[in-house]
C-alpha positions in Angstrom: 2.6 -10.5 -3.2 2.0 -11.0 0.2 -1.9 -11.8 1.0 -2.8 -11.2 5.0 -4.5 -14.6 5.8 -4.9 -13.9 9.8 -7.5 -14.5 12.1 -11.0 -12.9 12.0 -10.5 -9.5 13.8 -13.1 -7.4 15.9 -13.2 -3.5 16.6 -15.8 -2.4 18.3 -18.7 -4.8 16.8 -17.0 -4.3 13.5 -16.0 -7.9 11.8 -14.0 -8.7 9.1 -11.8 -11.2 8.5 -8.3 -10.5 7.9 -8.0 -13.4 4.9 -10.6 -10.9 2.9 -7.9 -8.6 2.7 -4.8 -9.4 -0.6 -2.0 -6.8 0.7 0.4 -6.7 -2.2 4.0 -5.5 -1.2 5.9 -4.9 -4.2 9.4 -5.0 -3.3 12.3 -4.2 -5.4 14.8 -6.1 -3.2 16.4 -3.4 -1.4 14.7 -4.4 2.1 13.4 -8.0 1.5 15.4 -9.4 4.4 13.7 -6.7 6.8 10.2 -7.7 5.3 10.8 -11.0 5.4 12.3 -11.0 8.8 9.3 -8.4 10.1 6.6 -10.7 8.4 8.3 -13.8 10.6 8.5 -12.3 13.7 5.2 -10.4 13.4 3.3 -13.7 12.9 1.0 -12.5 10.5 0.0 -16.2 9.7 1.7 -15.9 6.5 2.4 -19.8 7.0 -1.6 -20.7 6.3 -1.4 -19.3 3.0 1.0 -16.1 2.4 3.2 -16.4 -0.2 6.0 -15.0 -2.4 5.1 -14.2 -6.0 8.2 -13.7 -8.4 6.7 -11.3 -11.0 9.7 -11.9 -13.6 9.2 -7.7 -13.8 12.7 -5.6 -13.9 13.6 -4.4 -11.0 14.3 -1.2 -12.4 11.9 1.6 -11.2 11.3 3.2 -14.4 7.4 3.2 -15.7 7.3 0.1 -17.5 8.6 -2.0 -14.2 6.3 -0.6 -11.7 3.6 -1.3 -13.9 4.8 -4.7 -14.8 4.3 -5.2 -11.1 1.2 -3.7 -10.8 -0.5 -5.5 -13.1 0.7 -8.8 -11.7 -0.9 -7.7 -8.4 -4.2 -7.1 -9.9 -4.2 -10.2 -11.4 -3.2 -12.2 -8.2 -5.6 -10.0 -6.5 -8.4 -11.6 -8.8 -7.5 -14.8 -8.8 -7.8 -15.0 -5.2 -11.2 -14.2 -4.7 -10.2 -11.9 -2.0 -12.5 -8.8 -1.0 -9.8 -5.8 -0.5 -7.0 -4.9 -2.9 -4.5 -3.2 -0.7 -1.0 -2.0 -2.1 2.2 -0.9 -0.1 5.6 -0.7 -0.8 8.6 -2.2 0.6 9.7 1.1 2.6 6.0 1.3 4.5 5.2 -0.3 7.9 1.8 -2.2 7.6 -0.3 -1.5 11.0 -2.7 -4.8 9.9 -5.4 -3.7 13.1 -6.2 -0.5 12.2 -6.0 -1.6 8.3 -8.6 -4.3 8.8 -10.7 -1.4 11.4 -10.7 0.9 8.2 -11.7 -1.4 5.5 -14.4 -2.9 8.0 -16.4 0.6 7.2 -17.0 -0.2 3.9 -18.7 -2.5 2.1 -16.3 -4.6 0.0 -19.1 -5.5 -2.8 -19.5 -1.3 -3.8 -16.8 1.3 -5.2 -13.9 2.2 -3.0 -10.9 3.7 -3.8 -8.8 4.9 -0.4 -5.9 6.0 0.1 -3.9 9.4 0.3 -2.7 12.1 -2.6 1.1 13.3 -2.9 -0.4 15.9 -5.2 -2.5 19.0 -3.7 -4.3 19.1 -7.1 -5.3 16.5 -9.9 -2.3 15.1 -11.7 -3.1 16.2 -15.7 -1.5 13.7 -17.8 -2.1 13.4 -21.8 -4.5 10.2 -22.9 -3.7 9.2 -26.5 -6.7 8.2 -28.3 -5.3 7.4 -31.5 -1.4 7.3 -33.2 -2.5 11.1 -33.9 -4.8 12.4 -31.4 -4.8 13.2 -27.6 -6.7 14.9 -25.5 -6.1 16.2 -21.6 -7.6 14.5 -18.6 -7.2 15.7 -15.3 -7.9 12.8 -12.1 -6.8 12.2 -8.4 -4.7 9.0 -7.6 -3.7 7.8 -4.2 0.2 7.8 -3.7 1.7 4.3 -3.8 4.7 5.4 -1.9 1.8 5.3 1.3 -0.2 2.4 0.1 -4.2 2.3 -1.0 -7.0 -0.2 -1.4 -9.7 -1.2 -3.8 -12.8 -3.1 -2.9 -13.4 -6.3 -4.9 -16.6 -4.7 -6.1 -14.2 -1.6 -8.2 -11.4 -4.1 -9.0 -13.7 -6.3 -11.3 -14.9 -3.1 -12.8 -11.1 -2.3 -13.6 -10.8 -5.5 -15.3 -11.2 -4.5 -19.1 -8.4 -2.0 -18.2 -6.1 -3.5 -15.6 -6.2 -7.4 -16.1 -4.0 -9.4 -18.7 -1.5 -7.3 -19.9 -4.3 -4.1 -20.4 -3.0 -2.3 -17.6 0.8 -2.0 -19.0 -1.3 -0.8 -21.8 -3.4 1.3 -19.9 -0.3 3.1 -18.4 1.7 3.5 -22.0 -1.7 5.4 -23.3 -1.2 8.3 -20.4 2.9 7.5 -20.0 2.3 7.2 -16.1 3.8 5.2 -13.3 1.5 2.6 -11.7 -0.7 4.5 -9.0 -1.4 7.3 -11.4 -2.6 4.6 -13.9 -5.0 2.8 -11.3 -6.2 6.3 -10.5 -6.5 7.2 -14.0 -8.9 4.5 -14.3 -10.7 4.5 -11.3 -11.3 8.5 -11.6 -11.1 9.1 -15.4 -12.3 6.1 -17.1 -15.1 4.5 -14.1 -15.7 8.1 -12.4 -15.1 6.7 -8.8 -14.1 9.6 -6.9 -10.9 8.8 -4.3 -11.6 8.1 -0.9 -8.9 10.2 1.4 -7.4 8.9 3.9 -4.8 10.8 6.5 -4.3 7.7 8.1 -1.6 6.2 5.1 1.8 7.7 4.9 4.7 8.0 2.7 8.7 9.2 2.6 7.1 11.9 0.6 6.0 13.8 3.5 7.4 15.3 6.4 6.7 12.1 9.1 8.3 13.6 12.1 4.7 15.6 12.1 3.2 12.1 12.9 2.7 12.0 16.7 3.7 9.7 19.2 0.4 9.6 20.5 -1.3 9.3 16.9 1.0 5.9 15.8 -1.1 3.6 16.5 -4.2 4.8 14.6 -2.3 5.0 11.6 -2.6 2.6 8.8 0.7 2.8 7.0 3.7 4.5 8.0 7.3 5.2 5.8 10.8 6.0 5.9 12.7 7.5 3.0 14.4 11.3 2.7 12.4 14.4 2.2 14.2 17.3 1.3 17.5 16.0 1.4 17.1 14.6 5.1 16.2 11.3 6.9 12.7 11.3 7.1 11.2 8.9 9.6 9.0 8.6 12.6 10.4 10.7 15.7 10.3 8.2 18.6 12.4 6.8 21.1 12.7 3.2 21.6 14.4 0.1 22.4 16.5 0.1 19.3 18.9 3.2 18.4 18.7 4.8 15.3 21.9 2.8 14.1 19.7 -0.5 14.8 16.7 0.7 13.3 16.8 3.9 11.2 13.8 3.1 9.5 12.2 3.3 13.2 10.0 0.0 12.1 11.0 -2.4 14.9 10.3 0.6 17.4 7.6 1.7 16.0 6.3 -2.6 16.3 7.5 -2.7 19.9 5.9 0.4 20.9 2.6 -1.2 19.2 3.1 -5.2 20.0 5.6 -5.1 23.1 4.9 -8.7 23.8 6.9 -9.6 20.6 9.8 -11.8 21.6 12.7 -9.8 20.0 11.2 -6.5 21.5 13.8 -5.4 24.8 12.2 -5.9 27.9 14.3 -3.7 29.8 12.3 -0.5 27.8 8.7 1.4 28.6 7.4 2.4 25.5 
């Protein structure tokens, strides 16, 4: 877990300090050193505050794991009286200025859900009610894979469902990976209705479609495979695609290109 306790940030007469916001990374090892390295160099002031949390959760990526993880988030989250909930995973780029621009448009204390669908229709998953019955249900959920964010206000409404070890619970009742289970009871179970947002991104979508000229509105970007290829941001930059085939430490220099390990000998 990896709260964001920077400076106060301003965008156009929008305020809002950075240390409202808990950004949970849940990383399953696989790119820890570049995280960790990224989250150094980046000086996100992780020293006044930002921390690692060892969930004791299997680093498998089956249901029960993710979930494990998930609900150790939520409870962090809680615990540290924080304002905005915002998941990512360990294969998204974190833009934290436009993060803090978005969440500044909405009122922490009131019901938001944003983030960004995999899905072009409701997921319909099966909620058991009791050893014999079930009936259908049918809800949006952001995708993980390009991160979301709860308000403070929603999370403690999630609490009867999410906190202690309800939410594993929660997400053996529908049989569901972790972002369908927070959708499931955000839409299903509160009635919150997603908020969408084009401006998160994951390996499941095409990302050479993001622009050049559109990076640095965006909130989240990815790198993964989609269809069978290397899917990740098209861009030249100071680092070949042999140094950085994730495109990440472009995609920072191209943003920040005052950051020490960014080459000075390239434009962006």
């Amino acid at each position: 877990s990896l709260p964001l306790p920077c400076n106060p940030l301003r965008f156009g007469g929008l305020f809002l300090p950075a240390a409202d916001i808990g950004v949970c990374l849940e990383d399953d090892g696989l790119w820890h050193s570049v995280w960790y390295l990224l989250c150094e160099l980046l000086r996100l002031c992780l020293s006044t505050g930002g921390r690692m949390v060892n969930t004791n959760c299997s680093a498998a990526h089956s249901r029960q794991a993710l979930s494990c993880k998930m609900a150790v988030e939520y409870d962090k989250f809680i615990e540290s009286g924080k304002k905005w909930f915002c998941h990512v995973d360990d294969d998204n780029y974190v833009n934290a200025r436009t993060l803090v621009k978005l969440l500044s448009q909405y009122p922490h204390a009131q019901d938001i859900y944003i983030g960004k669908p995999s899905l072009d229709r409701p997921i319909e998953a099966t909620e058991r009610i009791s050893e014999n019955k079930v009936r259908p249900v049918h809800f949006w959920f952001a995708t993980g894979g390009a991160g979301f964010c709860i308000s403070r206000g929603l999370a403690l409404k999630m609490s009867p469902w999410a906190s202690g070890g309800h939410f594993m619970n929660t997400a053996e009742k529908i049989r569901l990976p972790d972002d369908c289970t927070i959708g499931y009871i955000i839409e299903a179970v509160l009635g919150v209705k997603l908020i969408r947002s084009n401006l998160f991104h994951s390996h499941l979508e095409n990302l050479q479609q993001v622009l050049r000229s559109d990076i640095a509105n965006q909130v989240t970007l990815s790198y993964g495979t989609f269809e069978n290829k290397r899917n990740a941001i098209n861009m030249k930059g100071g680092f070949s695609v042999e140094e950085d085939p994730s495109r990440f430490r472009s995609i920072h220099c191209l943003l920040y290109p005052d950051t020490p390990w960014c080459p000075s000998n390239f434009t962006y």
